[in-house]
C-alpha positions as CSV (number, residue, x, y, z in Angstrom):
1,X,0.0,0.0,0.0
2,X,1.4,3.0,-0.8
3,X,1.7,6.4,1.3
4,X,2.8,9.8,1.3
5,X,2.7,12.1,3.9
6,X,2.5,16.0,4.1
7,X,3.5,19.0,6.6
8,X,1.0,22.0,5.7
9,X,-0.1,25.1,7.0
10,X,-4.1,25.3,6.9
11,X,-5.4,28.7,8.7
12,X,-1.6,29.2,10.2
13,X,-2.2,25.6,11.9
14,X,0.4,22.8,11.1
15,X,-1.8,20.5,10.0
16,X,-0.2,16.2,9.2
17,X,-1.8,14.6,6.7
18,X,-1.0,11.2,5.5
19,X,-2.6,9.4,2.7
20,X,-2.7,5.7,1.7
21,X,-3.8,4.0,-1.3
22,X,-5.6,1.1,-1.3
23,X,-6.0,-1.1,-4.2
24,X,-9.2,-0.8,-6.0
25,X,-11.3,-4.0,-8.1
26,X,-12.4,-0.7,-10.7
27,X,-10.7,0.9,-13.1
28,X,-12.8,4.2,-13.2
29,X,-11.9,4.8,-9.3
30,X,-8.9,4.7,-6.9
31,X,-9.5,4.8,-3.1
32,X,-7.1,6.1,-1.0
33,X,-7.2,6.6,2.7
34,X,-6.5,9.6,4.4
35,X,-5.3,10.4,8.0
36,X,-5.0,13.9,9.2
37,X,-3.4,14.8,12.2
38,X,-3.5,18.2,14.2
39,X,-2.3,18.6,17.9
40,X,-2.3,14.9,18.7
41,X,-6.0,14.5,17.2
42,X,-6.1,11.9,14.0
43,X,-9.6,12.4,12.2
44,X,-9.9,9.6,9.1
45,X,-11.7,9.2,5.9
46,X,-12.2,7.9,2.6
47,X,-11.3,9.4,-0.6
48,X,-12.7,7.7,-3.4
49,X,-11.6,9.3,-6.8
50,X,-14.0,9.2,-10.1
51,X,-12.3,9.0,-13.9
52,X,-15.4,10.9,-14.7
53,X,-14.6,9.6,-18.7
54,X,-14.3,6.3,-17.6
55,X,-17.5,6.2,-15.7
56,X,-18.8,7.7,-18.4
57,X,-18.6,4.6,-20.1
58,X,-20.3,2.3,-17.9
59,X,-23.8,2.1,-18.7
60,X,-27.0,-0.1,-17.4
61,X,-30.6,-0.3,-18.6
62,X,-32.0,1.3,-15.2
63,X,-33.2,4.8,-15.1
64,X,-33.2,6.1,-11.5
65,X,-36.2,8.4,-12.5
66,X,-38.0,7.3,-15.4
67,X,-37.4,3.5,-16.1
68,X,-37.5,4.1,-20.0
69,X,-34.1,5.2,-20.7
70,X,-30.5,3.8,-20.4
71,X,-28.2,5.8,-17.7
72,X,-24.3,6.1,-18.2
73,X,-22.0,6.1,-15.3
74,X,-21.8,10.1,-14.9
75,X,-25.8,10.4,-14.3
76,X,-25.6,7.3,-11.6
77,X,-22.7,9.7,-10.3
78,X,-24.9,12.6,-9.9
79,X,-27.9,10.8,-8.5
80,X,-25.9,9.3,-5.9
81,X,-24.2,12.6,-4.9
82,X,-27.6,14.0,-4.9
83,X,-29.5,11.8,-3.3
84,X,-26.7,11.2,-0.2
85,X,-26.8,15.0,0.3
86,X,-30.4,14.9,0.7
87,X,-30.6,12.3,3.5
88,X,-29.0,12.3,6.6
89,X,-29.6,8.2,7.9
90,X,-26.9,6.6,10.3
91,X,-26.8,3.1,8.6
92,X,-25.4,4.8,5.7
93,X,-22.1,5.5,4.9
94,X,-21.9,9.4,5.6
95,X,-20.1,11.8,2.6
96,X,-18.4,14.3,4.1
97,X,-17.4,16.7,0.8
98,X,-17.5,16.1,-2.9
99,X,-14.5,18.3,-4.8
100,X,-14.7,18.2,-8.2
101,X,-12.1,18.8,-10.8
102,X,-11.6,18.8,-15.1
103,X,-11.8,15.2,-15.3
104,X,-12.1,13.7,-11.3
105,X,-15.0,13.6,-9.1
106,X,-14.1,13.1,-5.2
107,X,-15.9,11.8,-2.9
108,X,-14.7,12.5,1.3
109,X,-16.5,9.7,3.4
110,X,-16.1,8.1,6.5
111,X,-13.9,5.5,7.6
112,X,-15.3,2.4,8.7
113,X,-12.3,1.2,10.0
114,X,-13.1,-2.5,10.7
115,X,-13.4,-3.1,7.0
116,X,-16.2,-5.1,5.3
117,X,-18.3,-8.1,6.6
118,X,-17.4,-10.3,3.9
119,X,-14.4,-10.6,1.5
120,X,-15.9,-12.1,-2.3
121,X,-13.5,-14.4,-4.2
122,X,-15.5,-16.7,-7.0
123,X,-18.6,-16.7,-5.2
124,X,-17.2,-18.1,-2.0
125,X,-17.4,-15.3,1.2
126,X,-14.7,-15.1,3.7
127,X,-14.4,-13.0,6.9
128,X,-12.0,-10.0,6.8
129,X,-9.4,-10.6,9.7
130,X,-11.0,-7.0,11.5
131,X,-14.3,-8.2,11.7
132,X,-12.8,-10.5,14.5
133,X,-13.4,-8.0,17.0
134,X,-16.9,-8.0,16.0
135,X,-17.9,-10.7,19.2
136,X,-16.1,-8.6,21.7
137,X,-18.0,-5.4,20.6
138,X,-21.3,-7.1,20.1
139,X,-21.1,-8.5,24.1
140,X,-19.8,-4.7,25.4
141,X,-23.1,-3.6,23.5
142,X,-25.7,-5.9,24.1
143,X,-24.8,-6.9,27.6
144,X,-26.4,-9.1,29.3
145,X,-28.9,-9.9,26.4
146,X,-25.9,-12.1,23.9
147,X,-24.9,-14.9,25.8
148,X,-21.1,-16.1,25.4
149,X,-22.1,-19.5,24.0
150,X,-24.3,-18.1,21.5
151,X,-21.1,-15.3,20.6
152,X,-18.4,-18.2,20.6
153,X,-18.1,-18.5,16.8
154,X,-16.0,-21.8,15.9
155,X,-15.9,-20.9,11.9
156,X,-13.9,-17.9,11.9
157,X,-14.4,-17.7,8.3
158,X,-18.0,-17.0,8.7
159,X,-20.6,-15.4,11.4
160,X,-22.1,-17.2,14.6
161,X,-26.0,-16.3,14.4
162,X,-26.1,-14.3,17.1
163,X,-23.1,-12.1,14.8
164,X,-25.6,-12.5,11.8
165,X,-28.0,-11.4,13.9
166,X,-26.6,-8.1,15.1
167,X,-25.5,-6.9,11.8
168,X,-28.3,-7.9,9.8
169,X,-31.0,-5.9,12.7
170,X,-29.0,-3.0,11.8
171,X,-28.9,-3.7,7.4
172,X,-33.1,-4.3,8.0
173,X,-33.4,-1.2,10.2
174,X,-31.5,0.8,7.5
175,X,-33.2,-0.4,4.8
176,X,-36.2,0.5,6.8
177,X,-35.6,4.0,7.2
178,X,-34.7,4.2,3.6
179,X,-37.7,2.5,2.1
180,X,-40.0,4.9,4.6
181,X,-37.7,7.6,2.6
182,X,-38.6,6.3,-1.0
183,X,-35.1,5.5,-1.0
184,X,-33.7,2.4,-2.5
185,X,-30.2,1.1,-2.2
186,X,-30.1,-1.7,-4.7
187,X,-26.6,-3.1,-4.5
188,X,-26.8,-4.9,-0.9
189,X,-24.4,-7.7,-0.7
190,X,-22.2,-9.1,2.3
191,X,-19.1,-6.8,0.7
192,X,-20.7,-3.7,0.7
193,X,-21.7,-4.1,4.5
194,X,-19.2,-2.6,6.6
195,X,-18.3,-1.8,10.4
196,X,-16.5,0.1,12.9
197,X,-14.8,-0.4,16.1
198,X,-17.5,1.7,17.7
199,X,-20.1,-1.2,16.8
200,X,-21.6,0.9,13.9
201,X,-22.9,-1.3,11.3
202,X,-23.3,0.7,7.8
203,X,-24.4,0.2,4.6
204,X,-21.6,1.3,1.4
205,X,-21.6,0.8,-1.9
206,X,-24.0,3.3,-2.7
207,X,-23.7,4.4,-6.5
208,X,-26.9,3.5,-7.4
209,X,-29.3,5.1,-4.4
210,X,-32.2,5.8,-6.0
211,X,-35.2,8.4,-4.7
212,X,-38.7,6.9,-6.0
213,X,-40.4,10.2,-4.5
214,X,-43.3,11.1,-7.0
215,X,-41.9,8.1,-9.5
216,X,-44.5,7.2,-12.3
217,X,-44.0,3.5,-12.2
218,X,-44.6,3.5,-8.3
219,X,-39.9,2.0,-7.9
220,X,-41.0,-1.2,-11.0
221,X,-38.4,-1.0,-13.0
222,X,-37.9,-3.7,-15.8
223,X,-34.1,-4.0,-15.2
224,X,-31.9,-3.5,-12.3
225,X,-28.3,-2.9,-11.6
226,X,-25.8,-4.8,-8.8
227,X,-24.8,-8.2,-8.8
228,X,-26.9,-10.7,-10.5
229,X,-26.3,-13.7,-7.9
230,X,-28.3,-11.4,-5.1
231,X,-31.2,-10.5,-8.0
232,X,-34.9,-11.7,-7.4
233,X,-36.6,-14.5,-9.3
234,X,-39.0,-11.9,-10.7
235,X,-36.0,-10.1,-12.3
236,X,-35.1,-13.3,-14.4
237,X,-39.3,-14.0,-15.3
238,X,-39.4,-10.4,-17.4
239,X,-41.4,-7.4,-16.7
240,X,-41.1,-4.7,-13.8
241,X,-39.8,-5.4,-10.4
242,X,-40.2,-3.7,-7.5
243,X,-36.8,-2.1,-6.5
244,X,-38.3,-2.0,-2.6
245,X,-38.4,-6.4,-2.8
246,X,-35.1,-6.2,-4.4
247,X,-33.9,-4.7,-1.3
248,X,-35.1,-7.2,1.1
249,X,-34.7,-10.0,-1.1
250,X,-31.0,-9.0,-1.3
251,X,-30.9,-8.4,2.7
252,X,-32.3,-11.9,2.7
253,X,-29.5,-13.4,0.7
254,X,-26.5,-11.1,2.3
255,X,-27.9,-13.0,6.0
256,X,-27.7,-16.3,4.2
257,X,-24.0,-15.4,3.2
258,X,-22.7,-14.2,6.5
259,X,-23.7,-17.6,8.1
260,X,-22.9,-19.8,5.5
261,X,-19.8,-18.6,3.0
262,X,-21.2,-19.1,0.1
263,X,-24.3,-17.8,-2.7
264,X,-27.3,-19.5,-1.9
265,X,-28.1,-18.9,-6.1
266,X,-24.6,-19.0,-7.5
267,X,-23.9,-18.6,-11.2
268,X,-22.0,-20.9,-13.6
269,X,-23.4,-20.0,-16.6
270,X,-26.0,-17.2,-17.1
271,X,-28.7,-18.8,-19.4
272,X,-28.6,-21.5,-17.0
273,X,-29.3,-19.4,-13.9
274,X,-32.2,-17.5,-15.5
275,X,-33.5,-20.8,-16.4
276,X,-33.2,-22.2,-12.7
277,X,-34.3,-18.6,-11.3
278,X,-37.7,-18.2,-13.6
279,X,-38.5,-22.1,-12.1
280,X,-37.3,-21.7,-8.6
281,X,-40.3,-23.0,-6.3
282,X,-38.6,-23.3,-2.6
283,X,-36.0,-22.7,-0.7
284,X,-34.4,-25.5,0.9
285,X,-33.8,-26.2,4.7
286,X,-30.6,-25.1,6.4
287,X,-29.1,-28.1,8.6
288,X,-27.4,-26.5,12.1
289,X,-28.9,-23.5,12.4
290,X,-32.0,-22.9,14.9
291,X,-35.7,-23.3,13.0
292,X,-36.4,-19.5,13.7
293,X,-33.4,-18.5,11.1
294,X,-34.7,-21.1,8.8
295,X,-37.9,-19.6,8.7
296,X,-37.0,-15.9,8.2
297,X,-35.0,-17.5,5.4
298,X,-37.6,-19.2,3.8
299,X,-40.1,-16.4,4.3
300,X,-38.0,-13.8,2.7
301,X,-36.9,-15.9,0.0
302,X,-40.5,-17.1,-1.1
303,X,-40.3,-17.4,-4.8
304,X,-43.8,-15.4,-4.7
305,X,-43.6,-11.8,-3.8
306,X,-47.0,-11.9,-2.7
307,X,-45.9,-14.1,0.1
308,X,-42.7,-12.8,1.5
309,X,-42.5,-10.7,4.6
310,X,-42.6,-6.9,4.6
311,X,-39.6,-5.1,6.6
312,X,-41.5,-4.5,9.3
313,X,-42.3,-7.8,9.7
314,X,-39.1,-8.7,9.6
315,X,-37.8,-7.0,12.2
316,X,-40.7,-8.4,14.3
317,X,-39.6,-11.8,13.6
318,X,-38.7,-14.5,16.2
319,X,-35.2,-15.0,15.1
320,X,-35.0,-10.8,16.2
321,X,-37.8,-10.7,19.5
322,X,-36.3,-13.5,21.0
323,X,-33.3,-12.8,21.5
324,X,-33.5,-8.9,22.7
325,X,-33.9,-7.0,19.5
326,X,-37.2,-5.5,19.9
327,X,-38.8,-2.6,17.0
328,X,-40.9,-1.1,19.1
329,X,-37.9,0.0,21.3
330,X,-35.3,2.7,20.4
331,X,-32.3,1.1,19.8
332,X,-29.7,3.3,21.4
333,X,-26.7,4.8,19.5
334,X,-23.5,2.2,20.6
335,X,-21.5,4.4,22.9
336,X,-18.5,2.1,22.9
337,X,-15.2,2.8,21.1
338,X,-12.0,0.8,20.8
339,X,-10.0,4.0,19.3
340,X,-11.6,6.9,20.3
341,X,-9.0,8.9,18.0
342,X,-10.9,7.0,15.1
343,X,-13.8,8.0,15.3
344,X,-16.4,8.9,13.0
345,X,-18.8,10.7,14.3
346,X,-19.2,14.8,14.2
347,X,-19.3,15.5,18.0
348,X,-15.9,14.5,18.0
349,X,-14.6,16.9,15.6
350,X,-12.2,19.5,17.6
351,X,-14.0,22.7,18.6
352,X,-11.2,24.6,17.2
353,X,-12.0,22.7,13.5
354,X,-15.7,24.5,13.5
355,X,-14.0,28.0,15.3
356,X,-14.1,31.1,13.4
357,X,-10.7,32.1,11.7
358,X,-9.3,28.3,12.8
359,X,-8.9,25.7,11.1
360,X,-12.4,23.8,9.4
361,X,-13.1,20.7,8.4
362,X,-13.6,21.7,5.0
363,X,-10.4,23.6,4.8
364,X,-9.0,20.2,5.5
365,X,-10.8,18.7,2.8
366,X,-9.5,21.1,0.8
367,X,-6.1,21.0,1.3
368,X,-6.4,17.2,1.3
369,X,-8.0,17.5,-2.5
370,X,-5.3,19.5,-4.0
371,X,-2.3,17.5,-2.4
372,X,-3.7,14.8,-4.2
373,X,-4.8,16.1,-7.2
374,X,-1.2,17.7,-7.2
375,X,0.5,14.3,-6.6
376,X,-1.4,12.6,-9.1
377,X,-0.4,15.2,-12.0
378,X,3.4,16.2,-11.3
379,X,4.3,15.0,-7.5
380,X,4.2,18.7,-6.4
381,X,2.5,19.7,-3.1
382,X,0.7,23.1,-2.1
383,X,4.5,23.8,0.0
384,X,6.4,24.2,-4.1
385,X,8.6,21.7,-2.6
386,X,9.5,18.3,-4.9
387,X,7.3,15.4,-2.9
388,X,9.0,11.5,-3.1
389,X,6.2,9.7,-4.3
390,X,5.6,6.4,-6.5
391,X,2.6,6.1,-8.3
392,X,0.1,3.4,-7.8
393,X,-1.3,1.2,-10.7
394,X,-5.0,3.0,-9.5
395,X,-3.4,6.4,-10.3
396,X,-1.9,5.2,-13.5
397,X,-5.3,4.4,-14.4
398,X,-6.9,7.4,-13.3
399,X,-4.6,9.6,-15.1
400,X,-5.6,7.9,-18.9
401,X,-7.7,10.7,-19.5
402,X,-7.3,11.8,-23.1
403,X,-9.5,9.3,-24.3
404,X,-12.2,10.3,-21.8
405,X,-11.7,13.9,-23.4
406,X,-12.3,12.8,-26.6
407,X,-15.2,10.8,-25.7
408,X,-17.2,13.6,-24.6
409,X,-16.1,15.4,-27.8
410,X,-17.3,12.3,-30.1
411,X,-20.7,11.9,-28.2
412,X,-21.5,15.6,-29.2
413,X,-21.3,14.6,-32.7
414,X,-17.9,16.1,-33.2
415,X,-16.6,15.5,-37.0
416,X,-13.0,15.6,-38.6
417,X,-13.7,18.2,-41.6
418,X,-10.2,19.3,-42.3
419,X,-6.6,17.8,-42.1
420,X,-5.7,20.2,-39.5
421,X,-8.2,19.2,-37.3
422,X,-7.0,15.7,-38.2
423,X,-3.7,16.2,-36.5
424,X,-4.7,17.4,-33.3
425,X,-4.1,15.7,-30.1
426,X,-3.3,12.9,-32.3
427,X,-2.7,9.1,-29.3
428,X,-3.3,5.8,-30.4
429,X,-0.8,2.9,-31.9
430,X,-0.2,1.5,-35.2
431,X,-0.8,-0.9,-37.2
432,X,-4.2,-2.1,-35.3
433,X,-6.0,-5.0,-36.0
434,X,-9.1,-6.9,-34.4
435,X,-12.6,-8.3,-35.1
436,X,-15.8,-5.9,-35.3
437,X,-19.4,-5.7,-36.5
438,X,-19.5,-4.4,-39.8
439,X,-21.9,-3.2,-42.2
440,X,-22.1,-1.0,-45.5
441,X,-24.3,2.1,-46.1
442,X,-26.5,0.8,-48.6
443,X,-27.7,-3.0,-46.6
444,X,-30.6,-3.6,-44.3
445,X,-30.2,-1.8,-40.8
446,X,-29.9,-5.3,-39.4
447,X,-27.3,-7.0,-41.7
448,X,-24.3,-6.8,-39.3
449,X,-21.4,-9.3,-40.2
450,X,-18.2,-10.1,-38.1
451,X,-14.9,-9.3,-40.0
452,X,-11.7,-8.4,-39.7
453,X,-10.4,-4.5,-39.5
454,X,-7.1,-3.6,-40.4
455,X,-5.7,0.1,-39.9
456,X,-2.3,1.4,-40.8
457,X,-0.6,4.5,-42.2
458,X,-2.9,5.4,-45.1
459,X,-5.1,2.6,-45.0
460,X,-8.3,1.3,-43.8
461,X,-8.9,-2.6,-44.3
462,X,-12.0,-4.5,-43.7
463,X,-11.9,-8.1,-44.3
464,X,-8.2,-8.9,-43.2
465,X,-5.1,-9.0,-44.6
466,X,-4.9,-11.8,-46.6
467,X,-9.1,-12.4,-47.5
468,X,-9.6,-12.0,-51.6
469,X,-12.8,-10.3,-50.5
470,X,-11.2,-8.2,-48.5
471,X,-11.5,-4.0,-49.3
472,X,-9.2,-1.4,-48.6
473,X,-10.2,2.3,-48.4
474,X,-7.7,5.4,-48.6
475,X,-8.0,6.6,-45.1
476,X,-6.9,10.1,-46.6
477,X,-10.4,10.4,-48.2
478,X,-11.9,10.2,-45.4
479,X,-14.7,13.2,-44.8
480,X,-16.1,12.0,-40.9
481,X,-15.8,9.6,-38.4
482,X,-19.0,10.2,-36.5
483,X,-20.4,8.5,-33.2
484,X,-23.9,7.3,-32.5
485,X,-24.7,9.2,-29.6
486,X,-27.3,6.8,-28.3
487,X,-24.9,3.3,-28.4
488,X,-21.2,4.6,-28.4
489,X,-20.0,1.2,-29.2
490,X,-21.0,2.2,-33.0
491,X,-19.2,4.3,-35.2
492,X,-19.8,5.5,-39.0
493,X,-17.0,6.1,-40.9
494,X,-17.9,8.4,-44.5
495,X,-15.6,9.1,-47.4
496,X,-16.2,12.1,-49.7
497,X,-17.0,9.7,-52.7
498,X,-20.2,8.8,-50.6
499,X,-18.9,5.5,-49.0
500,X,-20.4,4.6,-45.7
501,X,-19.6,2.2,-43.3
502,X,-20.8,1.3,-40.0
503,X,-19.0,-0.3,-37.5
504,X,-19.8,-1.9,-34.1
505,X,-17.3,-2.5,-31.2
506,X,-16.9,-5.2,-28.6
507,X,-17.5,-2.2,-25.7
508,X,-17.1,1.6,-25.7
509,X,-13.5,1.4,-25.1
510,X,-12.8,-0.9,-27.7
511,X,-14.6,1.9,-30.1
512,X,-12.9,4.7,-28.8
513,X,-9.2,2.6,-29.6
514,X,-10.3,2.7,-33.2
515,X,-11.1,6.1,-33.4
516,X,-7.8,6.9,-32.5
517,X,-6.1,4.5,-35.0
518,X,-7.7,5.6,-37.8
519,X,-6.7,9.5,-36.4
520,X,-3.3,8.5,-36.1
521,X,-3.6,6.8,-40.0
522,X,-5.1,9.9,-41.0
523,X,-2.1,12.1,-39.5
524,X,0.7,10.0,-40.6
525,X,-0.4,9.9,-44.3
């Protein structure tokens, strides 16, 4: 993991701060945790940093708002900034600040400093090594009402019921006061659970929050993001699903996970699972684990909607009443910590941090913002002063952004009209070859073939190499390389003797590569 840490002046206080970077499973975000230190007081948080062009890439046939039309990476991005400034609910992750910059979104959250509940490698769950400390807090919390049998967990790699149970009151009460919001989460799974040492359990992973205040369709939507093993039968049968049962069917399979390791619907092959999903009648019994678990399990995960529990009801369950957890009384906020220093919460935030003329929280954020945004482009900090630093793979990645630039160009329909306009901010590698979708002009909209494309310095191939049916175009003549706005995988490519051909990527990226080939053939020629 790698780290830097800087001495700076914020408000004429000598403020520490000392960054870490974690590695990150995405390519269109880095994560990097930050530590800042001011008269012996550490406050911590989570920086997670947006390639806005390559989240602009991602896209996903649900619509937050309407249902009807397919949302791209940069309006999830937006709704989930908008939506977690609006609420203010415990079991959530809190955001801090958002900074935003040319081509980066950043995102200040807190620290949950125990990690996540479950580590996902191939479908199979494990427990991260912090969560340990999980039975220790649980007893200081719930006293006298967890027994120490029922704590003693002999499979460290996965959670004792009365574990299960603590965390999962806390996901259902969440979920609760989101759903009473018109607030869905929509990506619950074991891995985007997480904890700290003041026995806080909170919900991450929140890029596609979604407000269903005043929706038309009532939260159906015919498609759904997150992770298709945690999806409900419904989903796989067609039609709209209610994003409120896809929360709690989700929850239902997350409790399943924490006390047994593994998917209870995993996936091998996807035709396969959509096949044993639109037929699923029951789900089976659970051997070792007390009947009232078994039965909240087999409620929730009724293959008819009709039948399964609502969230209230849940919470009112047996597995829940008896064994202390009770709706109808306020659960109290936990009051113990293991690291006081580390904690999250605002009323520990020094008094001189919210003073006038002192140093603020957000002046913190600040600082801590431009540091790293200086890092990331040249190693130079706020002090003018050369900072030692080695870039991580994440920031490597983050820092591709001249295809992101172009992207937003091409989506606005931008053309090449003139050689000079050819040349410009010309990146790519030559020769490049691979296999695409291709059609001509003149054929039926829905006469795609697969062939071979072949671009070097002056030329354009399509066919391969060595095909006698193979043509080759004078990439010189070309009059426009134009994108289709509503699938960027396709591109048309026109020369000025009226030749038109269409071609269709493997992905977005893969479209955006060839653009830039053929600019670079263009330029050389």
């Amino acid at each position: 993991m790698e780290e830097i840490v800087w001495k700076v002046s914020v408000n004429n206080q000598k403020v520490s701060i000392r960054v870490e970077t974690k590695p990150s499973t995405r390519r269109d975000h880095a994560v990097k945790l930050v530590y800042v230190q001011i008269d012996g007081y550490t406050y911590c948080f989570v920086t997670k940093i947006v390639n806005k062009g390559y989240r602009s890439r991602e896209t996903n046939n649900f619509n937050a708002t309407q249902g009807i039309v397919t949302d791209n990476g940069i309006a999830f991005l937006v709704n989930e900034i908008s939506v977690r400034t609006q609420i203010d609910i415990p079991g959530l992750c809190k955001l801090m600040a958002v900074r935003d910059s040319e081509n980066f979104t950043f995102l200040f959250e807190e620290l949950c400093n125990l990690g996540v509940a479950m580590l996902n490698t191939d479908g199979v769950y494990v427990r991260e090594k912090r969560t340990l400390e999980l039975p220790t807090i649980v007893s200081r919390i719930r006293g006298s009402q967890s027994s120490p049998a029922d704590l003693d967990n002999k499979n460290g790699s996965v959670y004792s019921e009365a574990e299960a149970r603590f965390i999962m009151w806390h996901v259902f009460r969440t979920i609760q006061e989101l759903h009473n919001s018109q607030i869905c989460h929509l990506d619950i799974r074991p891995d985007n659970i997480y904890f700290t040492s003041a026995g806080e359990v909170k919900l991450g992973g929140l890029c596609y929050l979604s407000n269903f205040r005043n929706d038309m369709f009532g939260g159906l939507r015919s498609n759904l993001p997150g992770r298709k093993e945690f999806l409900l039968p419904e989903y796989w049968q067609g039609g709209r699903v209610s994003c409120y049962a896809a929360d709690i069917w989700a929850a239902a399979v997350s409790l399943y996970v924490l006390v047994k390791g593994v998917d209870p619907f995993p996936i091998d092959r996807l035709d396969r699972h959509m096949e044993r999903m639109s037929h699923y009648s029951a789900f089976p019994e659970m051997e070792g684990f007390s009947a009232e678990l078994q039965s909240l399990l087999q409620q929730c995960l009724n293959p008819r909607m009709a039948m399964r529990p609502t969230i209230e009801t849940i919470l009112k369950s047996p597995w829940f009443e008896k064994n202390g957890y009770d709706i109808r009384v306020l659960t109290p906020s936990p009051s113990y910590h293991v690291k006081p220093a580390l904690s999250m919460s605002e009323t520990s935030i020094p008094a001189k941090w919210t003073s006038p003329g002192m140093v603020t929280l957000n002046s913190v954020i600040d600082s801590c913002f431009q540091n790293i945004l200086d890092v990331m482009y040249g190693g130079v900090d706020l002090m003018g002063k050369d900072v030692e630093y080695q870039s991580h793979p994440s920031d490597e990645a983050l820092l591709k952004t001249v295809e992101s630039d172009e992207a937003i160009r091409l989506l606005s329909g931008r053309h090449l009209e003139n050689k000079a306009d050819r040349s410009e901010n010309v990146t790519g590698s030559l020769p490049k070859k691979g296999r695409v979708w291709f059609r001509s002009g003149e054929s039926c909209p829905l006469c795609w073939r697969r062939t071979e494309l072949y671009v070097e310095r002056g030329n354009l191939v399509v066919g391969g190499l060595r095909r006698p049916d193979s043509q080759t175009y004078s990439v010189l003549d070309i009059a426009t390389i134009v994108f289709t706005e509503e699938n960027p995988r396709l591109f048309t490519v026109s020369w000025k003797d009226g030749t038109v051909l269409r071609f269709k990527a493997s992905s977005r990226a893969d479209a955006y590569d060839w653009y830039h080939a053929i600019k670079l053939a263009i330029a050389l020629s």
